[in-house]
N, C-alpha and C positions, 0 to 999 in steps of 0.2 A: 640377491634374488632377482631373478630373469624374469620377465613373463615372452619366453621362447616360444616357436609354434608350437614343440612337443608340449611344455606345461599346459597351454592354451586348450591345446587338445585332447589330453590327459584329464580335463576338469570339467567337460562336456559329459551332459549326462543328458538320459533319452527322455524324453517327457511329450506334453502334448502337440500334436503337432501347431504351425504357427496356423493362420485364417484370412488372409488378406483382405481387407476392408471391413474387418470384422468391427463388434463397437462393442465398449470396454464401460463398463460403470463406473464413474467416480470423477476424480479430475484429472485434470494433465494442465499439459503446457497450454497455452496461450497464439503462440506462435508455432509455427509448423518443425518443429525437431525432427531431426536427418541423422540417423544412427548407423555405422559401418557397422552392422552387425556379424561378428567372428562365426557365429554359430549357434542360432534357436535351437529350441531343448531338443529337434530334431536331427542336427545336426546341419544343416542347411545355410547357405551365407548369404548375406540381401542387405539391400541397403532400408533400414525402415526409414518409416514418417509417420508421425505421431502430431494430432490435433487435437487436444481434449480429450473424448472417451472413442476417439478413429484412432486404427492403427492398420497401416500398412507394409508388408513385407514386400519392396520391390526388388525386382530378380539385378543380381551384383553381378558384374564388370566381371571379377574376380573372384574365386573362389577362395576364402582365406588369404585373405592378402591386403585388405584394403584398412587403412587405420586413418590418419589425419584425413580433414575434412574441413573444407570451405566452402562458404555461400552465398554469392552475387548478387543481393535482389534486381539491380538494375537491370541485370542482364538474364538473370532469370537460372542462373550456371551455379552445379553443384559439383563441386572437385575433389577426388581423392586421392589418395597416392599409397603405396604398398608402407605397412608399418614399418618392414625390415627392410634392411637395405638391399636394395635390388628388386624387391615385391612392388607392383604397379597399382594404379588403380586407374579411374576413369571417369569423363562428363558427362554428368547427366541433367537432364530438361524434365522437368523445369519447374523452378522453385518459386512462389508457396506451393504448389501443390501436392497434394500426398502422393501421386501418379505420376512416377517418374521413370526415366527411360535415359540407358546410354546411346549417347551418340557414336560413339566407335572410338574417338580420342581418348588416348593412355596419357598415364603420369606417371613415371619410374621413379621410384626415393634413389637418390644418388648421394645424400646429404645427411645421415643419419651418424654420428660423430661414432658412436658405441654399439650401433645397427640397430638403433630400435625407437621409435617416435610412433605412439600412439595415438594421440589427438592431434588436431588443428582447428585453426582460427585464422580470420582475415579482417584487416581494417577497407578492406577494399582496393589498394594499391599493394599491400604486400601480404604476401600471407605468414602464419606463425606457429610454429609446433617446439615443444621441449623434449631433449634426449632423455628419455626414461632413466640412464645410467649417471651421466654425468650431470643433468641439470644445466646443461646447456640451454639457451633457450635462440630458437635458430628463425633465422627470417630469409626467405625466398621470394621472386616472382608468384604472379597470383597463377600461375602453371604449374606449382611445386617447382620451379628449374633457376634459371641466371645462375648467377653466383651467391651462392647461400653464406649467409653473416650470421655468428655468433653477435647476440648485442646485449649476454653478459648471464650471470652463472646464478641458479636459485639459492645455492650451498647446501642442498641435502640432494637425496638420490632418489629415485622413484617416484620423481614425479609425471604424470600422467594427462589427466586432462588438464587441456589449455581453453580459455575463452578471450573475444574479444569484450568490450564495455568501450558501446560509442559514445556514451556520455561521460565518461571520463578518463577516453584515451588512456586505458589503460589494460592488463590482461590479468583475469584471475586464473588461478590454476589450482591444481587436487593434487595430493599426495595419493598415490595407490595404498601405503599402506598402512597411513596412519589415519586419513580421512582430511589432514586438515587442508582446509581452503585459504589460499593467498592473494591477495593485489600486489601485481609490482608496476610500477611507472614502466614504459619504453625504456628508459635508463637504468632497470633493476634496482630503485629505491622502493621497500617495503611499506606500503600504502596503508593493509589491514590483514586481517587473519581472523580465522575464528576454526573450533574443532566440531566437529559433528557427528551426527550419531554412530555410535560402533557397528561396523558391521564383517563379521567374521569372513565373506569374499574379496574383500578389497572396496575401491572405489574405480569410478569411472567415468564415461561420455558426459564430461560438466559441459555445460549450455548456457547459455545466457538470455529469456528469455524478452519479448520485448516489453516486459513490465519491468523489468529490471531485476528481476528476481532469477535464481539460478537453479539446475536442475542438476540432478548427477545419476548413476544408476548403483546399487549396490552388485557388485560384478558377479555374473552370472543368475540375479534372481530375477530378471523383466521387474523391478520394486524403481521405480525412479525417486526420489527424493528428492521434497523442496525447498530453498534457502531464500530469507531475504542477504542482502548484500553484509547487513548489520550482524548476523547469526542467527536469526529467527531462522526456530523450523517451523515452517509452514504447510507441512505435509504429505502426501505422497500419493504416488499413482501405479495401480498396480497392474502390469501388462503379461502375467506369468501363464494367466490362459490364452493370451494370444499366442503363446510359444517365445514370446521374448524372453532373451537371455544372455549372450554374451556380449555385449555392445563394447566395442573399443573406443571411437570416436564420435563425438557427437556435434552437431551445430544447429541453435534456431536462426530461422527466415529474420534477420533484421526489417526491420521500417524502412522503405526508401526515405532517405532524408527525412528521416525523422516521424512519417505518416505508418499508425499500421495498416497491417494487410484489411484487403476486403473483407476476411472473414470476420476479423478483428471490430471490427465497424459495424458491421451485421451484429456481432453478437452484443454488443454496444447500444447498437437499437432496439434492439430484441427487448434490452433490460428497460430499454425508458418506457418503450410501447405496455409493458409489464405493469410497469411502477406507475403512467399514467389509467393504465385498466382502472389501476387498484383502488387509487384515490377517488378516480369517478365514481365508483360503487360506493363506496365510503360517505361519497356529498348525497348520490341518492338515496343513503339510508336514512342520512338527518331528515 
């Protein structure tokens, strides 16, 4: 089983249109999530960004073309490169923010062993995507370019999304079509695994978010899904009235060194400022 442009676009169905900075009820991510999106229910390609209950459709590099994805906080640099081999993609400014924009720099996949790598991930000095076919798992320059190194095989086929885990130097990754989730070391030693809910599209744009907890989409529903590292499901975010829907690649905004985002600390605040309300009220009722 392929997921070719033709199947990708064969599976597209018309629905509402997407809403750019629209707001979503419920929860989401934590951290700002960057999704190569193939094509909302409108048919339309964009790179989203996703913050809790914001979501944003910003206008793609590429139309239908862009799959792996990396995220630079330091430098603020969101990268992607064409799924198939020969498909482009390009930088965009500037991450956390959901409002993002290409600079004009392309990224060509040149490196796709079997033509097809759908996610990406970065430790920050190199970046990392797996051959959907072979199970390759391929490491490049953080340009998508150099000389791209196989640095070792998953043993099954179809797998799909890839994530980084700065705390434990290591990359989880999603099977498309069975749903399960994997840890392998940089070395390809099998770390942990666990299976997840059924869902009759596939799996997809797995995230890692900066609580450590991991995010995927069930392919083609805008339904994100949410995992602790252990197997807990922790529950889901549903973005299907914004128009999301076919999401290939995905990345959350890591922490610079370790600190979250501004937002992240806001909303941090938000909760003591809350929680101190509460209790004041509480001493002046005695």
């Amino acid at each position: 089983m392929r997921l070719s442009r033709f199947w990708l676009t064969s599976l597209m169905t018309l629905g509402l249109a997407m809403t750019a900075g629209s707001v979503h009820a419920g929860p989401g991510p934590i951290g700002t999530y960057y999704g190569t999106q193939f094509s909302d229910a409108s048919g339309n390609t964009s790179l989203i960004a996703i913050q809790g209950s914001s979501y944003v459709a910003n206008v793609a590099a590429f139309t239908m073309q862009e799959g792996p994805i990396a995220v630079f906080p330091d430098s603020g640099a969101i990268r992607t490169t064409g799924y198939q081999l020969g498909d482009s993609g390009g930088q965009y400014f500037s991450s956390p923010s959901l409002n993002v924009s290409w600079d004009g720099t392309t990224y060509k996949n040149t490196f796709a062993p079997s033509g097809f790598t759908y996610d990406g991930t970065t430790d920050g000095t190199r970046n990392y995507t797996v051959d959907y076919i072979s199970g390759d798992v391929i490491t490049t320059d953080t340009s998508w370019g150099g000389a791209p190194t196989t640095l070792f095989n998953v043993g099954v086929h179809y797998m799909l999304g890839i994530t980084y885990d700065f705390s434990n130097n290591s990359l989880w990754m999603q099977n498309y079509s069975t749903g399960q989730i994997l840890d392998f070391s940089l070395t390809g030693n099998l770390l942990a695994s666990f299976f997840v809910q059924s869902s009759a599209n596939g799996y997809a744009a797995l995230a890692m978010d900066v609580d450590h907890t991991l995010w995927y989409e069930n392919y083609g529903t805008g339904v994100l899904q949410h995992y602790a590292t252990d197997g807990t499901y922790l529950g889901s975010a549903d973005y299907s009235a914004d128009g999301m829907a076919y999401v290939l690649g995905a990345e959350i905004a890591p922490p610079i060194n370790g600190v979250p985002e501004p937002s992240t600390v806001l909303a941090a605040g938000f909760g003591v400022l809350t929680i101190g309300a509460l209790v004041r009220r509480r001493r002046a009722a005695r």
